[in-house]
The first five atom37 places (N, CA, C, CB, O) and aatype in JSON, in Angstrom:
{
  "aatype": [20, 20, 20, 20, 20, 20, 20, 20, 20, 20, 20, 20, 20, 20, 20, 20, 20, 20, 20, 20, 20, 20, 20, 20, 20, 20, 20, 20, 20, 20, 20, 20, 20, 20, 20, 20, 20, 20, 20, 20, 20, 20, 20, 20, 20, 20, 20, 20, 20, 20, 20, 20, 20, 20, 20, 20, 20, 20, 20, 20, 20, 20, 20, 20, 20, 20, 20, 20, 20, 20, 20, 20, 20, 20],
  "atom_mask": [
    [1, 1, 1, 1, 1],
    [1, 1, 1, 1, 1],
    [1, 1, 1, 1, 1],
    [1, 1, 1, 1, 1],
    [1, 1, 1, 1, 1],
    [1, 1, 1, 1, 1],
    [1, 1, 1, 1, 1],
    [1, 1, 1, 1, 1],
    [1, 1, 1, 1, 1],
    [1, 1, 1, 1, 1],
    [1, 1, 1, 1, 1],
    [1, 1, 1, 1, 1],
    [1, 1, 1, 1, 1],
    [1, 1, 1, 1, 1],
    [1, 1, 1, 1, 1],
    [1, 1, 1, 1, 1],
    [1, 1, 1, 1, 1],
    [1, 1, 1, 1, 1],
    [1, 1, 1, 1, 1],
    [1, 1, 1, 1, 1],
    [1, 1, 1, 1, 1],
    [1, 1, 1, 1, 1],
    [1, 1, 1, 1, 1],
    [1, 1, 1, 1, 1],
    [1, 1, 1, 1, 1],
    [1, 1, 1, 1, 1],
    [1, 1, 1, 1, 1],
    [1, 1, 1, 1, 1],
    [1, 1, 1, 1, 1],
    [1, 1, 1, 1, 1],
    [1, 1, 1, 1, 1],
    [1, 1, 1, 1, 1],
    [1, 1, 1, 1, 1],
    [1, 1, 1, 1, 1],
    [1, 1, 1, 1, 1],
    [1, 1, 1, 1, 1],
    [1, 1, 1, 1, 1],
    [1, 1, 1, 1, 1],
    [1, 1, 1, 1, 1],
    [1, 1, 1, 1, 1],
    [1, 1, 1, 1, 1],
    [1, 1, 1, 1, 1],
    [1, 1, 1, 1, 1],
    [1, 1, 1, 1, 1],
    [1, 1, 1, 1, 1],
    [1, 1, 1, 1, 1],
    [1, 1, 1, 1, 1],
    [1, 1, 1, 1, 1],
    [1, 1, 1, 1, 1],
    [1, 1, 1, 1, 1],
    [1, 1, 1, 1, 1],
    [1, 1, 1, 1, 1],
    [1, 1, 1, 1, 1],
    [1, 1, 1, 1, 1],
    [1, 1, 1, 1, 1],
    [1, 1, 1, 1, 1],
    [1, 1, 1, 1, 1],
    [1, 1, 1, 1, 1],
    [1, 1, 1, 1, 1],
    [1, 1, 1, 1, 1],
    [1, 1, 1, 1, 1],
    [1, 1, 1, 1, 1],
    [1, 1, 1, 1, 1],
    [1, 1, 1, 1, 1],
    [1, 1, 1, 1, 1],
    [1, 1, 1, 1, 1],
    [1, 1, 1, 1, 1],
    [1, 1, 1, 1, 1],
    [1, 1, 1, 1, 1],
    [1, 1, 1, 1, 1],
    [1, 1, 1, 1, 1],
    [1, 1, 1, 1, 1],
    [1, 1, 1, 1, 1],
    [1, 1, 1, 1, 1]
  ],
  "atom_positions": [
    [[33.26, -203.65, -74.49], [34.57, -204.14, -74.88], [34.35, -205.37, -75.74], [35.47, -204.45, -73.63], [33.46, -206.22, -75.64]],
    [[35.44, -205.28, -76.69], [34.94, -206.56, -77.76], [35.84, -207.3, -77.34], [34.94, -206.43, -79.49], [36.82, -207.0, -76.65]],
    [[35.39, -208.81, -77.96], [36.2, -209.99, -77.69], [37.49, -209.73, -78.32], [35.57, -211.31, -78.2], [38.34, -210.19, -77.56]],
    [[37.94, -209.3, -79.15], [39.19, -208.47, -79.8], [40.03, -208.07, -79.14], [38.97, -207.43, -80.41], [41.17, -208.43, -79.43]],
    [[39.85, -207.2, -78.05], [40.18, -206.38, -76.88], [40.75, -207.35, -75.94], [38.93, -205.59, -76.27], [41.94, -207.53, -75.68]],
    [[39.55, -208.05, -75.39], [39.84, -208.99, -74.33], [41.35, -209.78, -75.1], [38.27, -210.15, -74.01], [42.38, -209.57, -74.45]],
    [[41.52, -210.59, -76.3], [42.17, -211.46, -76.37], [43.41, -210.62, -76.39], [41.82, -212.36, -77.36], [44.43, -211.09, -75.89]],
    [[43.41, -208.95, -77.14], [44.86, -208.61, -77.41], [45.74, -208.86, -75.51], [44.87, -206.53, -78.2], [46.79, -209.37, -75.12]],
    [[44.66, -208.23, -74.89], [45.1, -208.17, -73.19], [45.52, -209.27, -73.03], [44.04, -207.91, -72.0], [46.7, -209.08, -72.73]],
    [[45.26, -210.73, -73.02], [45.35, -211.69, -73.04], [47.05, -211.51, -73.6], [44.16, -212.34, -73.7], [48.09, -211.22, -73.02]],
    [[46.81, -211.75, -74.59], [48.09, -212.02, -75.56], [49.39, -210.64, -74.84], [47.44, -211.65, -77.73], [50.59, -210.91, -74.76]],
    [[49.04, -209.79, -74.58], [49.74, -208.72, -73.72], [50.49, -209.49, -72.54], [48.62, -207.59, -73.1], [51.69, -209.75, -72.44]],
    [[49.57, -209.74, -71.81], [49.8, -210.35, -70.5], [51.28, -211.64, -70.57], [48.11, -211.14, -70.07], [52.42, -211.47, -70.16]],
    [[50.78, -212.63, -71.11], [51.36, -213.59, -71.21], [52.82, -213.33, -72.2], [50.33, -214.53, -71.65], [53.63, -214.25, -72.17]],
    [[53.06, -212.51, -72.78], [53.81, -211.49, -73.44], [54.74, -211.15, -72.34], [52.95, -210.24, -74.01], [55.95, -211.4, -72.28]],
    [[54.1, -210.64, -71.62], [54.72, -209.74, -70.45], [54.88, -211.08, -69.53], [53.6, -208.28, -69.71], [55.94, -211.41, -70.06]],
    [[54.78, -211.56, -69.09], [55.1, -212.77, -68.27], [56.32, -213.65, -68.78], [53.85, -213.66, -68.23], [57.06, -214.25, -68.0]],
    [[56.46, -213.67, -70.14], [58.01, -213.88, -70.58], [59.36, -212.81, -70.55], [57.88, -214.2, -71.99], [60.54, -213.07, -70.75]],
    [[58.66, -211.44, -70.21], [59.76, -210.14, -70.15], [59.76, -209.53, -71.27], [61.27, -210.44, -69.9], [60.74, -208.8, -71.35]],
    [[59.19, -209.49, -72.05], [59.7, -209.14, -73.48], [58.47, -208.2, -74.59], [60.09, -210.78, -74.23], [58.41, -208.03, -75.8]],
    [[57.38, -207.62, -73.05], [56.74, -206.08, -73.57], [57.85, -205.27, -73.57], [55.53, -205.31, -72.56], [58.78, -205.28, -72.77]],
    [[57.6, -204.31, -74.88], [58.27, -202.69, -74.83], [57.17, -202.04, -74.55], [59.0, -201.99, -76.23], [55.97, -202.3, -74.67]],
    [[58.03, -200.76, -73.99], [57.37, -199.44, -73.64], [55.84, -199.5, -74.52], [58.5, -198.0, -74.16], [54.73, -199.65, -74.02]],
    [[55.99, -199.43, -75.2], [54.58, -198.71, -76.6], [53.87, -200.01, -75.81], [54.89, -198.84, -79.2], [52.9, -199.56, -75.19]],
    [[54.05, -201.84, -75.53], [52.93, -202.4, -75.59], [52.48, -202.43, -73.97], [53.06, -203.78, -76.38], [51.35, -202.71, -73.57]],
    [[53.76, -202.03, -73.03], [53.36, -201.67, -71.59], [51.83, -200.59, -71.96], [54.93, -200.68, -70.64], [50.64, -200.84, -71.79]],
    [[52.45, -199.52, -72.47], [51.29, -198.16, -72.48], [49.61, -199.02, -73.01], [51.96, -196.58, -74.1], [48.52, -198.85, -72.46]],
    [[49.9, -199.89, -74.19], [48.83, -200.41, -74.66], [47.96, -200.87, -73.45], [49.19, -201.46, -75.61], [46.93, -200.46, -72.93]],
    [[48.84, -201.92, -73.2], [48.74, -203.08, -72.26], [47.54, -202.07, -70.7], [50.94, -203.72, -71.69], [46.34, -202.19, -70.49]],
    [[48.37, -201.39, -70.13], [47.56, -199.9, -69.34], [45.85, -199.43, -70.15], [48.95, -198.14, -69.71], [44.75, -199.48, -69.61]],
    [[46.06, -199.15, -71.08], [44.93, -198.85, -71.64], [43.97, -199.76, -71.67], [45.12, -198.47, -72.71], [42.83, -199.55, -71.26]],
    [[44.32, -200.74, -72.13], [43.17, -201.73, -72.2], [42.96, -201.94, -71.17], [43.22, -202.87, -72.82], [41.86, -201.52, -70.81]],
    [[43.6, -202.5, -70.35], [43.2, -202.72, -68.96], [42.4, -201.56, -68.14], [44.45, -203.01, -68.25], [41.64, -201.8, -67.2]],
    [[42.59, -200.71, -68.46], [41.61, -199.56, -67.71], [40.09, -199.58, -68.82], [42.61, -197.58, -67.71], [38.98, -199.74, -68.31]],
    [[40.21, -199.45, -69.98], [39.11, -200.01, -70.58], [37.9, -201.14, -70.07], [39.71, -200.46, -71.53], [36.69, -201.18, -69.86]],
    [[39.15, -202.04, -70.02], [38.27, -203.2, -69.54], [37.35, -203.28, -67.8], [39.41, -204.44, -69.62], [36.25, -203.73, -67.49]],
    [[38.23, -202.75, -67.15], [37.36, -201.84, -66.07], [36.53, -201.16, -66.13], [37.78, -201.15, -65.53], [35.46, -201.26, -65.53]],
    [[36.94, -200.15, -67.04], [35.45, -199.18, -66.59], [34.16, -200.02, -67.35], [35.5, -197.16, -67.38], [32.97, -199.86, -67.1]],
    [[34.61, -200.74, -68.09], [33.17, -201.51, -69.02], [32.47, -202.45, -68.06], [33.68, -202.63, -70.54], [31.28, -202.71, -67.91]],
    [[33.59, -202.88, -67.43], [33.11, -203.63, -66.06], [32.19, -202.7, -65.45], [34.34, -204.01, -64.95], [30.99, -202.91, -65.63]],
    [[32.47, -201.97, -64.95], [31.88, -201.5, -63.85], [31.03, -201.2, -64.55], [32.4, -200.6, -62.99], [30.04, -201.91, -64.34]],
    [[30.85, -200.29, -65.53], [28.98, -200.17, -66.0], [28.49, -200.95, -66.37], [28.42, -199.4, -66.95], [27.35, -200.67, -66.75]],
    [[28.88, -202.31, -66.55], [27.71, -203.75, -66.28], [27.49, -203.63, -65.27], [28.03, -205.3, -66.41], [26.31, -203.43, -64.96]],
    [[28.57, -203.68, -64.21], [27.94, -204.09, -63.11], [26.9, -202.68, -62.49], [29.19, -204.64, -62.05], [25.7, -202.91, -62.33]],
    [[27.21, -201.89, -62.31], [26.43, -200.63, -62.25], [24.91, -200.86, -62.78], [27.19, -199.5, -63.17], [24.02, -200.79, -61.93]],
    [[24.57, -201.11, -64.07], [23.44, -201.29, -64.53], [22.87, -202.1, -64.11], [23.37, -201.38, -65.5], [21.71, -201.94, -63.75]],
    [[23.75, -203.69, -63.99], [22.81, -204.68, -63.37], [22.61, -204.52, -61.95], [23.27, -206.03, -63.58], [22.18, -205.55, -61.42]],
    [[22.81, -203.37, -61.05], [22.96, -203.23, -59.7], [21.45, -202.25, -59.71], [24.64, -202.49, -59.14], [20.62, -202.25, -58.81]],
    [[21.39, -201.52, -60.88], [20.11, -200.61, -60.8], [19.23, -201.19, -61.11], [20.0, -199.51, -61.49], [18.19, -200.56, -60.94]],
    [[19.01, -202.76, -61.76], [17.97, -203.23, -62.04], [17.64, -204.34, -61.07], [18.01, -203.54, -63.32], [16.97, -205.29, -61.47]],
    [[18.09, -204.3, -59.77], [17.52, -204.91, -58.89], [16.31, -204.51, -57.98], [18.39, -205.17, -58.33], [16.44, -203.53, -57.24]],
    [[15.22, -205.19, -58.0], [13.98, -204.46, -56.92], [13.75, -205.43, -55.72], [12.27, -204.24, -57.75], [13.68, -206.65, -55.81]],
    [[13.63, -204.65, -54.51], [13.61, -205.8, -53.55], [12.09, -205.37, -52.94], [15.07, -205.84, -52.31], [11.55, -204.29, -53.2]],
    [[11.51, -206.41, -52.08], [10.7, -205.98, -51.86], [10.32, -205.77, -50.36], [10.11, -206.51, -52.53], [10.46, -206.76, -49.64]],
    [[9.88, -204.71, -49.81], [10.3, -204.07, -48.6], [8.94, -204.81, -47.45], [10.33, -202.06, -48.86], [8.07, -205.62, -47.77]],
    [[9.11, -204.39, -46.53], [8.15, -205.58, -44.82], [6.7, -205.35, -45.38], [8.22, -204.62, -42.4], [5.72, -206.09, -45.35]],
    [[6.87, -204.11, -45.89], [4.89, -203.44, -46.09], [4.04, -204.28, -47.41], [4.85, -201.18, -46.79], [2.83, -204.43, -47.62]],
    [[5.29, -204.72, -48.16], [4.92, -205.43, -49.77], [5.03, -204.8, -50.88], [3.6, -205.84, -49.99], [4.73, -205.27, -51.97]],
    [[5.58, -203.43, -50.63], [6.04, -202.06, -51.61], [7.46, -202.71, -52.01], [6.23, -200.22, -50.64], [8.32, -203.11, -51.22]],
    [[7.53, -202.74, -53.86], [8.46, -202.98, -54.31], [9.28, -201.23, -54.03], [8.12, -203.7, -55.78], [8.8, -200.14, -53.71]],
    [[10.56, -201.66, -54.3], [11.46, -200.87, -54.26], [13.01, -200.84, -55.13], [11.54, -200.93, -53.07], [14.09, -201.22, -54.69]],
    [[12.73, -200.31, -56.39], [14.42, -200.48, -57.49], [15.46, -199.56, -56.71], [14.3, -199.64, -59.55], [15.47, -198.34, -56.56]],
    [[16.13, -200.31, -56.36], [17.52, -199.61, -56.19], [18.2, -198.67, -57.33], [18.51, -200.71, -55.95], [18.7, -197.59, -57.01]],
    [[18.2, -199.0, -58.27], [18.44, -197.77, -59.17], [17.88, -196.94, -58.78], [18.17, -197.76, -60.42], [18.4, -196.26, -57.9]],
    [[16.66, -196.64, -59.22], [15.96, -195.12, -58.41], [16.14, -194.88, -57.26], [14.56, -194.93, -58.31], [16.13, -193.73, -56.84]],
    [[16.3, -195.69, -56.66], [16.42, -195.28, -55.14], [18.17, -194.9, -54.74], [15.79, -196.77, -54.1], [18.2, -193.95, -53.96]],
    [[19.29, -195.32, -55.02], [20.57, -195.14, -54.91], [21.42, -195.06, -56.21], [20.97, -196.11, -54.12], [22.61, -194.75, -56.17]],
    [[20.94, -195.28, -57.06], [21.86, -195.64, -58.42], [22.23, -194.02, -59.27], [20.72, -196.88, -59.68], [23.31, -193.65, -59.73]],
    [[20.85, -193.27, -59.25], [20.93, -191.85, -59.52], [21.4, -190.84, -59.09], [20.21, -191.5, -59.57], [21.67, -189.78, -59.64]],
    [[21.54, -191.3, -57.69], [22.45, -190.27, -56.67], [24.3, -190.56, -57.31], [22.19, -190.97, -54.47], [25.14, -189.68, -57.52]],
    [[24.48, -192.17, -57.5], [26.06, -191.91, -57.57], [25.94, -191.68, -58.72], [27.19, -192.95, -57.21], [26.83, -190.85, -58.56]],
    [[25.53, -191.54, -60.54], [25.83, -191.24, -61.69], [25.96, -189.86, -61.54], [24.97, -191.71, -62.65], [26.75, -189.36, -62.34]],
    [[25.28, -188.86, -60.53], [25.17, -187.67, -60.53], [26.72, -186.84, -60.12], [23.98, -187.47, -59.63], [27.08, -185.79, -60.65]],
    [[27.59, -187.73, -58.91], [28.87, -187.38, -58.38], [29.8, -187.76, -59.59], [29.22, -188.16, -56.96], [31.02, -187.6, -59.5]]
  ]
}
């Protein structure tokens, strides 16, 4: 999501906090906001697979491979 994006939401919001979105910038307003979620979540997703911890024996272990491939698959 570009900084573009972020600010129109911005400017949406506070828009809408005076009363005075129409229909067309409600629908916008929805879109981006679901945009901006799912972009979320596959940061966070990715940076969740690039964590390795390291287990009692001294065997590293990435959670991506280990759990991250199972949920992209559902």
């Amino acid at each position: 999501m570009n900084q573009e994006k972020i600010h129109r939401i911005n400017e949406l919001y506070h828009k809408g906090k005076k009363g005075q979105l129409t229909d067309e910038e409600k629908s916008e307003q929805k879109a981006l906001r679901k945009e901006y979620v799912e972009a979320f979540k596959r940061n966070l997703r990715c940076q969740l697979n690039n964590i390795d911890i390291q287990e009692e024996d001294g065997t590293i272990t990435n959670l991506g491979e280990k759990y991250g491939n199972e949920r992209e698959k559902n």
